[in-house]
C-alpha positions as CSV (number, residue, x, y, z in Angstrom):
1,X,0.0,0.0,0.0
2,X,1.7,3.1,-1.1
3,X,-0.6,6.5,0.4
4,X,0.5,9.9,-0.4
5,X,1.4,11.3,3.2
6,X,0.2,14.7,1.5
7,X,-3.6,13.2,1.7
8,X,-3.3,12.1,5.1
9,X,-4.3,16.0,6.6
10,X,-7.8,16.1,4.3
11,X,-8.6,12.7,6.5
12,X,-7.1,14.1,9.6
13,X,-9.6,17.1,9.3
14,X,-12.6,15.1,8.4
15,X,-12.2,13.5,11.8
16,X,-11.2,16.4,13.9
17,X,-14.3,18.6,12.6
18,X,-17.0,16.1,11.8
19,X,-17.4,16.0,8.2
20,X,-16.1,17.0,5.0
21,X,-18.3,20.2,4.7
22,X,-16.4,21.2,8.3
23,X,-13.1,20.0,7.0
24,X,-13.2,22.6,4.4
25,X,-14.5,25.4,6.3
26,X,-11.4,24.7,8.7
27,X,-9.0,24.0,5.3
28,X,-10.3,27.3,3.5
29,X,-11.4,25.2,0.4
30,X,-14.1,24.0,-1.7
31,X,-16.1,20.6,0.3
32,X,-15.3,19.0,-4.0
33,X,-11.4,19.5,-3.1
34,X,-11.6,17.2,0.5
35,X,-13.8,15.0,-1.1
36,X,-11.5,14.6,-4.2
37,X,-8.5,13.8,-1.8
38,X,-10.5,11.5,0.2
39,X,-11.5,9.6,-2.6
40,X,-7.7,9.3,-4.0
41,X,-6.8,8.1,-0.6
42,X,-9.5,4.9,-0.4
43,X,-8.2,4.3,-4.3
44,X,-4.4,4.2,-2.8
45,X,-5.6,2.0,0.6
46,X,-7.9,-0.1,-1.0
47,X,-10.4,0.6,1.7
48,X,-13.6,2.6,2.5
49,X,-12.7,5.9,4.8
50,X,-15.7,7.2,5.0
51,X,-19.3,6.3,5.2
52,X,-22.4,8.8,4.2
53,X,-25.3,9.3,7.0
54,X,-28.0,11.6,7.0
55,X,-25.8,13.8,9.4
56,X,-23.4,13.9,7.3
57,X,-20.0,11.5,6.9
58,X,-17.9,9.7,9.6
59,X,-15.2,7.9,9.4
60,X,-15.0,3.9,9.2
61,X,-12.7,1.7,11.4
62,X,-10.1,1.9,8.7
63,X,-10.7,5.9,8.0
64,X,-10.3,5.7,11.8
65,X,-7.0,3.8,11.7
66,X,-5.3,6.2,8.9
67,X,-6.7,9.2,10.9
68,X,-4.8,8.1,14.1
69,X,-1.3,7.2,11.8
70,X,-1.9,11.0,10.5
71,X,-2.1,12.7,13.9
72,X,1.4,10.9,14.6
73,X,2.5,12.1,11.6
74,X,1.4,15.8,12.1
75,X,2.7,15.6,15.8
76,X,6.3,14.1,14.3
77,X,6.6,17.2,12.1
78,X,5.9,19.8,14.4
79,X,8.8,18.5,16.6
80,X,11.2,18.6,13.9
81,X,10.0,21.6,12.6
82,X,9.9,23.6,15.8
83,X,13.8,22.4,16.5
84,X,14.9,22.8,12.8
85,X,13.7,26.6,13.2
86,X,14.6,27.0,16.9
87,X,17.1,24.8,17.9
88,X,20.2,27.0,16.7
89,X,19.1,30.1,17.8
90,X,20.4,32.7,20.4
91,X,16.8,33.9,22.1
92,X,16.6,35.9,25.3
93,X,14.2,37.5,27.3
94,X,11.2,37.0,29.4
95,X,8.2,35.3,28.2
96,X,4.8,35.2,30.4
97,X,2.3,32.9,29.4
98,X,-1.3,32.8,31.1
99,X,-3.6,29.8,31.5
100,X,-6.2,27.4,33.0
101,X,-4.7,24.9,35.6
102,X,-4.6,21.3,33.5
103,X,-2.8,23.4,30.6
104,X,-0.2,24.9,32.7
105,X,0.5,22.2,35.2
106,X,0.0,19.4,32.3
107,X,1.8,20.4,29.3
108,X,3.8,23.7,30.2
109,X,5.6,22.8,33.3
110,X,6.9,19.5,32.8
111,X,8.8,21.2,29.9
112,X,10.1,24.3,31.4
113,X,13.5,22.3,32.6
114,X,14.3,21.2,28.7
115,X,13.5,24.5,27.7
116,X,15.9,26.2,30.1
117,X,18.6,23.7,29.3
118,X,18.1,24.6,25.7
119,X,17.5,28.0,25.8
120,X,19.3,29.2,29.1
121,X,18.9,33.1,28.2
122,X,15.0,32.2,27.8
123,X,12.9,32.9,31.0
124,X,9.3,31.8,31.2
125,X,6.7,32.8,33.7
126,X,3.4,31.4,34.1
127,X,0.5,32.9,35.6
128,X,-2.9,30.9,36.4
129,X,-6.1,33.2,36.3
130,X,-9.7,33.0,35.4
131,X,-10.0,33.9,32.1
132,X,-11.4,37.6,32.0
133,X,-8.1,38.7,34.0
134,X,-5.9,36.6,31.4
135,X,-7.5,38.2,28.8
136,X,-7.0,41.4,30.3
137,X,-4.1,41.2,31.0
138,X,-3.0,40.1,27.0
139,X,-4.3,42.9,26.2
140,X,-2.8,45.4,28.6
141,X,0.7,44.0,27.9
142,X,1.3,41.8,31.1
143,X,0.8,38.7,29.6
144,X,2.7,37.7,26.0
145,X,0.2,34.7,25.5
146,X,-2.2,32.3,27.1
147,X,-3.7,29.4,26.4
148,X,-7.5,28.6,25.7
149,X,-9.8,26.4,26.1
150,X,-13.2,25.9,23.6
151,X,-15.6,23.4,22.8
152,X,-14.6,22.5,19.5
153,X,-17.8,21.3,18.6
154,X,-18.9,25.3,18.3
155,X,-17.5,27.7,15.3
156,X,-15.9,30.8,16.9
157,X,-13.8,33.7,16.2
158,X,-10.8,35.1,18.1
159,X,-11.0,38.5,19.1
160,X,-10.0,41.1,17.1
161,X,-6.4,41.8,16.9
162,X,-5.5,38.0,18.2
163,X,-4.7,35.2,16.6
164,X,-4.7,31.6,18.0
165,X,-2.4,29.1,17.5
166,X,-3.9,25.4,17.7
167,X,-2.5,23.7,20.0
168,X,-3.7,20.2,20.4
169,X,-7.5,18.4,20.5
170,X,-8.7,16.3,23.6
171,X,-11.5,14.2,23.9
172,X,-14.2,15.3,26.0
173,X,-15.2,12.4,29.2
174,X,-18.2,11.8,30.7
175,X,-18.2,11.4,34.5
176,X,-20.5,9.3,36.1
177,X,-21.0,8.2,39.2
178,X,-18.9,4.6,39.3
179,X,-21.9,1.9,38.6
180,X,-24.8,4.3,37.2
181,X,-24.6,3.0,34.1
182,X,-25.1,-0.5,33.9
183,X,-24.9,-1.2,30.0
184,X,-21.7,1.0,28.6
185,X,-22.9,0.4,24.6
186,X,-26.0,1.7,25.2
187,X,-25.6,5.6,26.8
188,X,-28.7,7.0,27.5
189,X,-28.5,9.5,29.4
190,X,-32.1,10.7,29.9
191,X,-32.8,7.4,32.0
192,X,-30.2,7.6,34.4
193,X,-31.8,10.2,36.6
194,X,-29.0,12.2,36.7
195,X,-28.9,16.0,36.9
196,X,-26.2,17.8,34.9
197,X,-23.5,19.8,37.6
198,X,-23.5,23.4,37.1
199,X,-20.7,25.5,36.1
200,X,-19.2,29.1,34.8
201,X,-21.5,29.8,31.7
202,X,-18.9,31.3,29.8
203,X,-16.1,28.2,30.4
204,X,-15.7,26.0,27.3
205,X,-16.9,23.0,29.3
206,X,-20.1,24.6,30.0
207,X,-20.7,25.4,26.1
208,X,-20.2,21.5,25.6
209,X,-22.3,20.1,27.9
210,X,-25.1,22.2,26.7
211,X,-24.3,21.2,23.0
212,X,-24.3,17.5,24.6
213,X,-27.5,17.8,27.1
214,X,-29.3,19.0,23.5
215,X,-27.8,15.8,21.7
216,X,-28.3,13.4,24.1
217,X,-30.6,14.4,26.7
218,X,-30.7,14.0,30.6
219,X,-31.9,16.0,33.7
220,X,-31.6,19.8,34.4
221,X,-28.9,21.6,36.1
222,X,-28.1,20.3,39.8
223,X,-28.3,22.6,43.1
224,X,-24.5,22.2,42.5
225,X,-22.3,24.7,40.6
226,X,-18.3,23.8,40.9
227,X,-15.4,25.6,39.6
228,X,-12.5,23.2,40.1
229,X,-12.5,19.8,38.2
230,X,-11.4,18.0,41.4
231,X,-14.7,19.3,43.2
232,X,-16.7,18.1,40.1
233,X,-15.2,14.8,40.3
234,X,-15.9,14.6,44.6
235,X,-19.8,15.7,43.7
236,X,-20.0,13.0,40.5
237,X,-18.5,10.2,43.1
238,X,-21.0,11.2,45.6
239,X,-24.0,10.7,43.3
240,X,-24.9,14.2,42.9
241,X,-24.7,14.6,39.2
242,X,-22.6,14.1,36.1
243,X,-20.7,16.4,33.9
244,X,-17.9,16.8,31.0
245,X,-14.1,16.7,31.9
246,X,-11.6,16.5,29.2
247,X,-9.2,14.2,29.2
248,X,-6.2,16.3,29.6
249,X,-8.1,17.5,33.0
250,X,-7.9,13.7,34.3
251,X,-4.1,13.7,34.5
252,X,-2.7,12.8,37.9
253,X,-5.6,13.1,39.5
254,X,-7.6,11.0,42.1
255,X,-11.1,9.4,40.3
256,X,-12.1,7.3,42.5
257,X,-16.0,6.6,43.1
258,X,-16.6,7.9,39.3
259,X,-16.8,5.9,35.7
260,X,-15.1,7.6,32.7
261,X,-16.9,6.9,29.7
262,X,-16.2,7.6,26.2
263,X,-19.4,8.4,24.0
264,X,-20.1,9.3,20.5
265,X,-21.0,12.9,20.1
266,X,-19.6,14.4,23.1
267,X,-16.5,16.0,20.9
268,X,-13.8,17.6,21.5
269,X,-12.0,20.2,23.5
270,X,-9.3,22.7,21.4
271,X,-6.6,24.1,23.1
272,X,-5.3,27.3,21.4
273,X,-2.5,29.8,22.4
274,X,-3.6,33.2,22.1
275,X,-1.2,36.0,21.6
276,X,-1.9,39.6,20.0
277,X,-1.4,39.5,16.0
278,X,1.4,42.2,15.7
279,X,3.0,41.1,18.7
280,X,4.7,37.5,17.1
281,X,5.9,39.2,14.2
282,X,7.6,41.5,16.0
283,X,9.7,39.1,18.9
284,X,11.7,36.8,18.0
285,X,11.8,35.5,21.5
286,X,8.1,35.3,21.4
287,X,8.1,33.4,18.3
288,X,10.5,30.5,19.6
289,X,8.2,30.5,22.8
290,X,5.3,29.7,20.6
291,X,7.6,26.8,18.7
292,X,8.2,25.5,22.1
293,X,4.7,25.6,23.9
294,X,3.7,23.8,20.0
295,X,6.6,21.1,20.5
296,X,5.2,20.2,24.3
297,X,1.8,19.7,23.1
298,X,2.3,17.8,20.5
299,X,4.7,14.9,22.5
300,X,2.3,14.8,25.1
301,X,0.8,11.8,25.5
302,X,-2.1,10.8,28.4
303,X,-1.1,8.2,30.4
304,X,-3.5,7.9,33.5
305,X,-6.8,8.7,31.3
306,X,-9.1,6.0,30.2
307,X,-13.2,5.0,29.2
C-alpha cells in the first residue's frame, strides 16, 4: 500500500471537525477538493474511509486507523519543525504565558527544565487566572500569551487583533458516578436520573455540555455549581450529578468513586494559544516560545486517562 502522506491532513480534518463540509470550512477550500482527496486516498488504501449518514460522513474503522497514523504524523513534524527553526538560535528575554490549571501544570511545566537547558537566556513565567483577567491582562501588555480552552464542537472567532495558535485536541469524558450505568454500549443519558453539575456559563466546558445535554438528553442543572475539576469529580463520586471533563483535565488526578466513559458525540476540546497578532511578528523571542509551547503539546501523550 503506497498512500500519499500529502492526503493524510484532508482525513485528519474530516475527523477532527465532523465531516467534509467542516473539514473545508477549517481548510479554506471547496467541500469538492476534500472529497476529491478522500476519494484518491481509499483508491491508494484499498479501503472505504468514510461512510455517508443523514448527518453527514464519519469515518470507518479503517478511515479511523489512517486518521490516528496522521495525527502521529502531524505531531512528528511539528517536533522537527519547531527544533529545525529554533534549535540553533540565540533567544533571550522574558516570556509570560497565562492559563487554566490542566494546561499549565499538564503540558507547560513539565517542559520548562528542557526549555531552560536549551534556551538558558529564555525565562518563562506562568500565571494561572480565570479567564477575564488573562484576557485582560493580553491585552494590557502583562501577559505575552495564554492558552484557551473551547468546545470545538462550536464555530468561533478570536477576538480582534489575536490570533490563535492550535495547539492540540482532547476528547471530552463523561463522569459518572462509578456503577450508574449499567450497559456502557447503550448511553442513554435521559434514563439515568442524573442531573447535569452546574458551572461558569462562559467556560468551554459549560458550552459543551449544553451542546451534549441538546444531543443526548438527561436531567436539568443540579443545586450544585463547581469551579475546580477536582470538586466536580468529589460531587460526581457522591452521586450528585454528572458532567464533561476533558481528558487532559484527568491527569494525575484522584477518580475514584466515578466511571469515565467515552461516547459518540460528546467531541472535543481545542486548546489554542492566544497571543496579539502584531505582537509575534515582531519578537523573535516570542516566536521561539510559541515553537516551544507547540513542541510540548504535540509529545504529550495521556497516560492515567481512560473510558
Amino acid at each position: 500500500m503506497l498512500v500519499d502522506p500529502r492526503r493524510l491532513r484532508f482525513l485528519l480534518a474530516v475527523a477532527r471537525y465532523g465531516g467534509v463540509l467542516a473539514a473545508a470550512d477549517e481548510m479554506g477550500i471547496t467541500s469538492s477538493a476534500v472529497s476529491q482527496q478522500i476519494t484518491k486516498l481509499e483508491q491508494e488504501t484499498g479501503r472505504a474511509l468514510l461512510r455517508r449518514t443523514p448527518s453527514g460522513s464519519v469515518l470507518t474503522p479503517a478511515g479511523l486507523a489512517l486518521a490516528e497514523a496522521a495525527e502521529e504524523v502531524e505531531r512528528t513534524l511539528a517536533v522537527a519543525r519547531s527544533r529545525l527553526e529554533h534549535e540553533d538560535a540565540a533567544v533571550s528575554g522574558t516570556v509570560r504565558i497565562g492559563g487554566f490549571q490542566s494546561f499549565l501544570s499538564t503540558v507547560l511545566s513539565p517542559a520548562l527544565p528542557d526549555w531552560h537547558d536549551r534556551y538558558p537566556a529564555l525565562a518563562f513565567e506562568t500565571v494561572e487566572a480565570d479567564d477575564t483577567t488573562l484576557a485582560r491582562a493580553l491585552r494590557g501588555g502583562g501577559l505575552d500569551a495564554l492558552a484557551v480552552e473551547l468546545d470545538a464542537g462550536q464555530s468561533y472567532t478570536p477576538p480582534r487583533g489575536t490570533t490563535d495558535v492550535p495547539l492540540l485536541d482532547e476528547p471530552w469524558k463523561l463522569i459518572l458516578p462509578s456503577g450508574a450505568l449499567l450497559n456502557s454500549d447503550v448511553v442513554d443519558l435521559s434514563r439515568l436520573g442524573l442531573p447535569w453539575l452546574s458551572l461558569d456559563p462562559t467556560a468551554a466546558s459549560a458550552s459543551a455540555i449544553r451542546r451534549v445535554r441538546r444531543e443526548l438528553g438527561g436531567e436539568e442543572s443540579s443545586r450544585h455549581t463547581y469551579l475546580s475539576h477536582q470538586n466536580a469529580l468529589a460531587l460526581v463520586a457522591a452521586g450528585q450529578g454528572m458532567t464533561l471533563i476533558p481528558a487532559l483535565a484527568l491527569e494525575s488526578v484522584p477518580t475514584h468513586g466515578v466511571d469515565i466513559m467515552d461516547v459518540p458525540g460528546l467531541g472535543m476540546r481545542r486548546v489554542v494559544l492566544r497571543h496579539l497578532t502584531r505582537s509575534r511578528a515582531a519578537s523573535p523571542t516570542l516566536e521561539t516560545a510559541i515553537g516551544l509551547i507547540r513542541e510540548a503539546a504535540a509529545t504529550f501523550s495521556y497516560e492515567s486517562t481512560g473510558p
